[in-house]
C-alpha positions in Angstrom: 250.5 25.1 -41.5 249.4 25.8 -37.9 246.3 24.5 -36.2 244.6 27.6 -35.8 245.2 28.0 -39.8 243.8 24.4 -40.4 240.7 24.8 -38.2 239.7 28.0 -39.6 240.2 26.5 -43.7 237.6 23.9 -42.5 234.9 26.2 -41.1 235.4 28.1 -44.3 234.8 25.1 -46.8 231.3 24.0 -44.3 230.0 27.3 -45.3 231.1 27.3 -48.7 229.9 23.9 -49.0 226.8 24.4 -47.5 226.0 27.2 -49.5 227.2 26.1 -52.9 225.3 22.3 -52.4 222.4 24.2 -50.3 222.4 21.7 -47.2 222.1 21.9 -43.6 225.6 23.9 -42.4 225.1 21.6 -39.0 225.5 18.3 -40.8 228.5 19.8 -42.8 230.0 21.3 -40.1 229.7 18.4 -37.7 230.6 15.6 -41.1 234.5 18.2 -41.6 234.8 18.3 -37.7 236.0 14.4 -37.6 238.7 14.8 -40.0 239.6 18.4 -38.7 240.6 17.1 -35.3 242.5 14.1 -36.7 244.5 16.3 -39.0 245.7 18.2 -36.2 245.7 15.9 -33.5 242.4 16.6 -31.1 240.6 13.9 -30.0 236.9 13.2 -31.3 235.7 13.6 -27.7 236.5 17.5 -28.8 234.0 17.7 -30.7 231.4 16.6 -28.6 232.1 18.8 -25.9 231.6 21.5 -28.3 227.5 20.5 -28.7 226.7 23.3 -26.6 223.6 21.0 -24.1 222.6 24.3 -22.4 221.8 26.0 -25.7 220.0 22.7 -26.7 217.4 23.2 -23.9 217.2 26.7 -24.7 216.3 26.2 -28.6 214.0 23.3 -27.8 212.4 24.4 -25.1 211.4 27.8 -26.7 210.9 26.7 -30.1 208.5 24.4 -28.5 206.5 26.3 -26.3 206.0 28.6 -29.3 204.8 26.0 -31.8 202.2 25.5 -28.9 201.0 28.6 -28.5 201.0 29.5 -32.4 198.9 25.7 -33.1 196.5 27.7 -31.3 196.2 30.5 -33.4 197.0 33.0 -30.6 200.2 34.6 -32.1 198.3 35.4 -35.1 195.4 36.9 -33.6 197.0 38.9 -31.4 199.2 40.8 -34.8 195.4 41.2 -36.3 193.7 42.6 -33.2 196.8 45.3 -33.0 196.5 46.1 -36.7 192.9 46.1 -36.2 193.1 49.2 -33.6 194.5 51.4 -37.0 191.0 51.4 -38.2 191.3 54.4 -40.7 194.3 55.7 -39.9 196.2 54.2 -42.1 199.3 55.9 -40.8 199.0 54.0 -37.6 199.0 50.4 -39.3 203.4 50.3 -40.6 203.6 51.3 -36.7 201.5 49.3 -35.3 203.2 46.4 -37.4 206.9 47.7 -36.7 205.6 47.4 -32.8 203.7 43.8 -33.1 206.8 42.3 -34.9 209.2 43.7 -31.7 206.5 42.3 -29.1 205.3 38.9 -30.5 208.8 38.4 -31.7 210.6 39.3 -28.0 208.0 37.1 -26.4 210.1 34.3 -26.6 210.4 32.5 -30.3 212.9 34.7 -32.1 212.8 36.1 -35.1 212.5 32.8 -37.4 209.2 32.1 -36.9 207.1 35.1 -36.7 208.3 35.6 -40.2 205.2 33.2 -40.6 203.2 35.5 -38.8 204.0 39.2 -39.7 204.8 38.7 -43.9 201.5 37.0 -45.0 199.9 39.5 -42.2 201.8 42.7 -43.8 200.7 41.9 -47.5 197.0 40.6 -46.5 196.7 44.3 -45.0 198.5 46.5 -47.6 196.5 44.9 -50.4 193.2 45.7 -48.5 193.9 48.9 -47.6 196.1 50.2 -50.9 199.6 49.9 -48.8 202.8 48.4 -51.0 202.5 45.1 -49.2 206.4 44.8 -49.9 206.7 48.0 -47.6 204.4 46.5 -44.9 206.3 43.1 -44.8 209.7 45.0 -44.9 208.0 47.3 -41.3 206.8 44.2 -40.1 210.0 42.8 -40.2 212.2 45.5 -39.1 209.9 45.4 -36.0 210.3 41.9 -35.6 214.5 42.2 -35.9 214.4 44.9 -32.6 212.3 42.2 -30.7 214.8 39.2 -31.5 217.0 40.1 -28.4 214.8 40.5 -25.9 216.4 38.4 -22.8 214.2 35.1 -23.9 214.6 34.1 -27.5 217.1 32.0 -28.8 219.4 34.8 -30.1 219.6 36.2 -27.0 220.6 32.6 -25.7 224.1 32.8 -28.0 224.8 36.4 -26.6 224.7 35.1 -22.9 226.9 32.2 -24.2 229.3 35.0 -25.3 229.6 37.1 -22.2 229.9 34.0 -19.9 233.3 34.8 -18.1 234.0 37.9 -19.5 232.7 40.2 -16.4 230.2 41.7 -18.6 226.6 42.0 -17.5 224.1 40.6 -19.4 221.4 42.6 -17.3 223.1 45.5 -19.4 224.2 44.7 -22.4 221.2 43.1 -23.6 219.2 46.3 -23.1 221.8 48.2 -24.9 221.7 45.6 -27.7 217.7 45.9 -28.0 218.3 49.6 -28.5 220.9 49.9 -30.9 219.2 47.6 -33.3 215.7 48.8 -32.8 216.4 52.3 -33.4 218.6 51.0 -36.5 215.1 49.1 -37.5 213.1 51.9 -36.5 215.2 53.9 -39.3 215.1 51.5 -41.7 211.4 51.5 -41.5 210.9 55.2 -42.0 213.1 55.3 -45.2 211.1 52.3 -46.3 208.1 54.1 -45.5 209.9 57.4 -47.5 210.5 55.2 -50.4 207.5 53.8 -50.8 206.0 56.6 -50.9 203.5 55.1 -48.4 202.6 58.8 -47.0 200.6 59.4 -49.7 198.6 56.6 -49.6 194.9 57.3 -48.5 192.4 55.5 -46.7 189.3 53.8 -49.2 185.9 55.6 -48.7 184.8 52.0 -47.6 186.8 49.6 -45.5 185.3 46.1 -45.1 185.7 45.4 -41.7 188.8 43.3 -40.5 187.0 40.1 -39.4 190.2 38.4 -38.4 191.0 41.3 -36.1 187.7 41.3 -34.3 187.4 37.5 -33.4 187.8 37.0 -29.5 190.3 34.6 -28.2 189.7 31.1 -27.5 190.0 29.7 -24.2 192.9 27.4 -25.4 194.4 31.0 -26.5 194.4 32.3 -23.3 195.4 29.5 -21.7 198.0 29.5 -24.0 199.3 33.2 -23.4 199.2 32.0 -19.4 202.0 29.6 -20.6 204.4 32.3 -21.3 203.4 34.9 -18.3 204.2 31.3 -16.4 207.4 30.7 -18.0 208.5 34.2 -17.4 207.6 33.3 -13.5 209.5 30.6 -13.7 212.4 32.6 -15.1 212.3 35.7 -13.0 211.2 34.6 -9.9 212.5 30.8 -9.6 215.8 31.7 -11.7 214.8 28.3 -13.7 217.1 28.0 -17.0 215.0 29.8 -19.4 214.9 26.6 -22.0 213.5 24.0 -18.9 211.2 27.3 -18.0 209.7 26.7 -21.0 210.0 22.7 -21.4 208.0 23.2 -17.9 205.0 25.1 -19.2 205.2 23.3 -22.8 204.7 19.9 -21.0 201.6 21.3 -18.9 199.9 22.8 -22.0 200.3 19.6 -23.7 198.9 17.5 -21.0 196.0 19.7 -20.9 195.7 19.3 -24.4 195.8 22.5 -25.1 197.7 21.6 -28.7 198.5 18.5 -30.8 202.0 17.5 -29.2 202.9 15.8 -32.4 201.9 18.3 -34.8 203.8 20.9 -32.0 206.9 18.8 -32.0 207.3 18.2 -35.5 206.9 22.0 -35.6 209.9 22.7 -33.6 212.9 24.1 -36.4 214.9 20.9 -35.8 217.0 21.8 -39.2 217.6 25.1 -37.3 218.6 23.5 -34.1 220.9 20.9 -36.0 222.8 23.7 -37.8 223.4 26.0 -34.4 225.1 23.2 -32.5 227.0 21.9 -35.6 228.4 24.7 -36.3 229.5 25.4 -32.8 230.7 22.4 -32.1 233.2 23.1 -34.8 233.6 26.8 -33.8 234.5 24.8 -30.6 237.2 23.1 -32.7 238.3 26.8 -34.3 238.3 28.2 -31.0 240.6 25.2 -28.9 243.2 25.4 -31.8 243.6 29.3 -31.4 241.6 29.9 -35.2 239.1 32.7 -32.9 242.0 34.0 -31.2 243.7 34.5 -34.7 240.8 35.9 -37.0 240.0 38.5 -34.0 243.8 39.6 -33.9 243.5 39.9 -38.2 240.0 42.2 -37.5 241.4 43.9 -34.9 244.5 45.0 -36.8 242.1 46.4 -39.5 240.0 48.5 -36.9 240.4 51.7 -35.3 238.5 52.7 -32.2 236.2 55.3 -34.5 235.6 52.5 -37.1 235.1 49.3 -35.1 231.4 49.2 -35.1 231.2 50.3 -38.7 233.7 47.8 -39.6 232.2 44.9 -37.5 228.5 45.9 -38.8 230.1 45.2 -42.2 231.7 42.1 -41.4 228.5 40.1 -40.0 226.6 42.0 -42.5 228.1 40.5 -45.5 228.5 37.3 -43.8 224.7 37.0 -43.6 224.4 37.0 -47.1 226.5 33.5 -47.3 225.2 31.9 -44.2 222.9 31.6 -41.6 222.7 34.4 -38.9 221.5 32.5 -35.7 223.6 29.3 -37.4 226.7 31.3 -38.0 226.8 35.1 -37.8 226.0 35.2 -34.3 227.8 32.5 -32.6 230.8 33.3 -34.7 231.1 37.1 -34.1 229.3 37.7 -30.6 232.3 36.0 -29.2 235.0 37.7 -31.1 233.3 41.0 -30.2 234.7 41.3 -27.1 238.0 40.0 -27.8 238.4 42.7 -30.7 237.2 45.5 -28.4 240.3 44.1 -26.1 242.6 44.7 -28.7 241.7 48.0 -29.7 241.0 49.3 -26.7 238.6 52.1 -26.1 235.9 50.4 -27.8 233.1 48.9 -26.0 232.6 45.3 -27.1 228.8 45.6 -26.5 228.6 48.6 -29.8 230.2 45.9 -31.6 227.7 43.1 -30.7 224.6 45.3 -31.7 226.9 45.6 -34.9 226.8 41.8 -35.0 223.2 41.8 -33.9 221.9 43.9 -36.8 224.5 42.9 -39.5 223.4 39.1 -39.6 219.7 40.4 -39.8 220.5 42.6 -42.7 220.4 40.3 -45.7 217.3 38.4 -44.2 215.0 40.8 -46.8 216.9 39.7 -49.5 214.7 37.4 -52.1 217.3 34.7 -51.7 217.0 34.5 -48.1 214.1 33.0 -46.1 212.4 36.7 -45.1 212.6 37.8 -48.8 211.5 34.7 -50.7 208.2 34.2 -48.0 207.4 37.8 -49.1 207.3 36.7 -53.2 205.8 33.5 -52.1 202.8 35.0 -50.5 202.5 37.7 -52.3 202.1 34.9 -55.5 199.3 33.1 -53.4 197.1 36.7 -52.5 197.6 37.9 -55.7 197.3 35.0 -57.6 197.4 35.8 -61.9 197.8 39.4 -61.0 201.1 38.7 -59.9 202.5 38.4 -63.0 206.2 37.1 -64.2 207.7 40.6 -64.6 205.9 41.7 -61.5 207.8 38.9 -59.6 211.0 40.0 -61.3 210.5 43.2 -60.0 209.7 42.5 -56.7 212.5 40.5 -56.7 215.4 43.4 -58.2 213.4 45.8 -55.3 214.5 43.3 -52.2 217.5 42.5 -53.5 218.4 46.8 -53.7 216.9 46.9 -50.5 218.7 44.6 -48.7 222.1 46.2 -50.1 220.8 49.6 -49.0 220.3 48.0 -45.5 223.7 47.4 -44.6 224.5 51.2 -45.7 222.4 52.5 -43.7 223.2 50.2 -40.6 226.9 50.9 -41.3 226.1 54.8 -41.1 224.0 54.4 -37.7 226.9 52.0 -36.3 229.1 54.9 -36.9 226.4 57.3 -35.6 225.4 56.0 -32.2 226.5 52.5 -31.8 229.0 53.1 -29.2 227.1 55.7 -28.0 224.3 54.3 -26.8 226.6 51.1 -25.3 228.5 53.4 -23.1 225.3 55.3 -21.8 223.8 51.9 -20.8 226.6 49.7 -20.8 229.5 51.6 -19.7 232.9 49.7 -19.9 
């Protein structure tokens, strides 16, 4: 048995592992890298190498920064204030969630945690105003997955990662990325909206007024939202490494006490952080023994040029179900995007990254994943006794369908305009 072959049956068993025992991937992956490289002959030293430090700074530095600036309540506000602009129209409100979830999430933290932010803030509103809160969440999420590759979250950090010596530019492929997936979102929240039936819903005679929406922002909240408009100087303007950008700005705001820094650094997702680099460092592994090289030639031979982004959507989509998409989905497939598009030829590797890009979102609405299960868990604490056992059963059945449903529908707009879009704004 090869290396290549060895390598990958490790990676394989972390997941499984992980999954089956339901433990940090990172800490499996990293624990089966030692005796993968003295089965077949690497030194350990390999496996350090492959703790990606410039991905490190990235996640830390954002992660951080945004723990600040949501320890001051600003993130949160600033989702009420834009639902508050709805009044009632209730038809504005899934858009104007479907558009805070792109911009709060694009501003820099990622999708992870403005989950926080846009499901307790998508059921709060639908139960006020007569809205299936499970719709609103669902919008507010779609909205949120668009804004996840905006050029500064930590997503967006394992795409550049990918495209590093490839001769593809990032300045265009990331915008063609954004698109795909948002309009994919952007149809997933319209059938949502369809099968919810939410266009019948009308507004109450009375509305109490949204107090939430109509506080004014603290000084420390301002302050706070300077942070970022500074870190994005920094970025643009300075070309600083986006993650010591924001370490830069995080370690101002914290001087100036604008948060708790140990409430802010205990907030960073150091689980999250762990399982990203301990699974690349044995992708590393997979990679140096030829296992990348090998599953990309295996896809690649099942692929046709029409069929590639339906057939990579499909891949990372079911993938997501069994793992972790910014642990594993991502830094898996985004690099064997562009090798696959090699092979094929006549296929533009960045369709198949937005195929990546929206696949290992899809099973994030699924009540076993973290998206799904905060929307029962919330929807338990507004609803208290009136979210009875079979009503959590059916919520339950409903974003389970849903999330199945999901990957149809992305697999049909992969098809659709995919590659499309990629070669109008990305052209090979």
């Amino acid at each position: 048995m090869g290396a290549d072959i060895i390598s990958i049956i490790f990676f394989i068993v972390a997941i499984v592992l992980a999954f089956i025992r339901k433990i940090n991937i990172g800490i499996v992956a990293l624990a089966l890298a030692v005796p993968c490289t003295m089965l077949i002959g690497l030194p350990g030293k390999e496996i350090i190498a492959g703790v990606n430090g410039n991905l490190f700074i990235t996640l830390v530095g954002i992660t951080l920064l945004f723990s600040i600036v949501n320890d001051t309540g600003a993130l949160g506000l600033l989702a009420y204030k834009i639902v508050a602009v709805a009044g009632r129209r209730l038809w504005l409100i899934p858009i104007l969630l479907f558009v805070a979830g792109g911009i709060i999430t694009g501003a820099g933290p990622g999708g992870i945690p403005v989950l926080a932010i846009m499901i307790p803030m998508g059921i709060a509103v639908g139960i006020r105003v007569g809205y299936n809160p499970v719709m609103l969440s669902l919008i507010g999420i779609c909205g949120m997955t668009g804004g996840r590759f905006s050029p500064i979250t930590p997503e967006t950090a394992i795409i550049f990662s990918a495209l590093e010596n490839t001769g593809i530019s990032s300045a265009s492929a990331v915008p063609a990325i954004i698109v795909n997936v948002t309009l994919f979102n952007a149809v997933v929240a319209i059938l949502l909206f369809i099968a919810f039936k939410g266009y019948k819903v009308k507004a109450p005679e009375q509305m109490e007024s949204d107090e939430e929406g109509t506080k004014s922002f603290t000084t420390k909240q301002w302050i706070s939202f300077g942070g970022i408009i500074a870190m994005l100087a920094l970025i643009i303007f300075a070309k600083v490494n986006v993650g010591l950008a924001a370490l830069i700005v995080s370690a101002v705001l914290l001087l100036c006490h604008i948060a708790d820094d140990g409430k802010c650094i205990k907030s960073v997702p150091w689980g999250t952080i762990l399982m990203v680099l301990g699974v690349g460092a044995l992708l590393h592994i997979v990679a140096k023994t030829g296992g990348i090289a090998l599953l990309t030639q295996i896809l690649a031979g099942m692929m046709s040029p029409s069929t590639a982004s339906t057939f990579m959507a499909l891949s990372a989509g079911l993938l997501s179900f069994v793992s972790s998409a910014l642990g594993v989905v991502y830094p898996t497939m985004m690099p064997m995007s562009v090798g696959i598009a090699q092979q094929i030829g006549g296929v533009n590797p960045v369709a198949l990254m937005s195929a990546v890009a929206a696949g290992g979102s899809c099973s994030g609405i699924s009540p076993m994943s973290t998206g799904g299960a905060m929307i029962i868990a919330i929807m338990a604490v507004e609803l208290k006794d009136k979210f009875t056992k079979e009503q959590q059963n059916k919520v339950f059945v409903q974003l389970l369908v849903i999330a199945g449903a999901n990957l149809l529908v992305l697999m049909i707009c992969a098809f659709l305009f995919f590659d499309i879009i990629a070669n109008i704004l990305c052209p090979l």
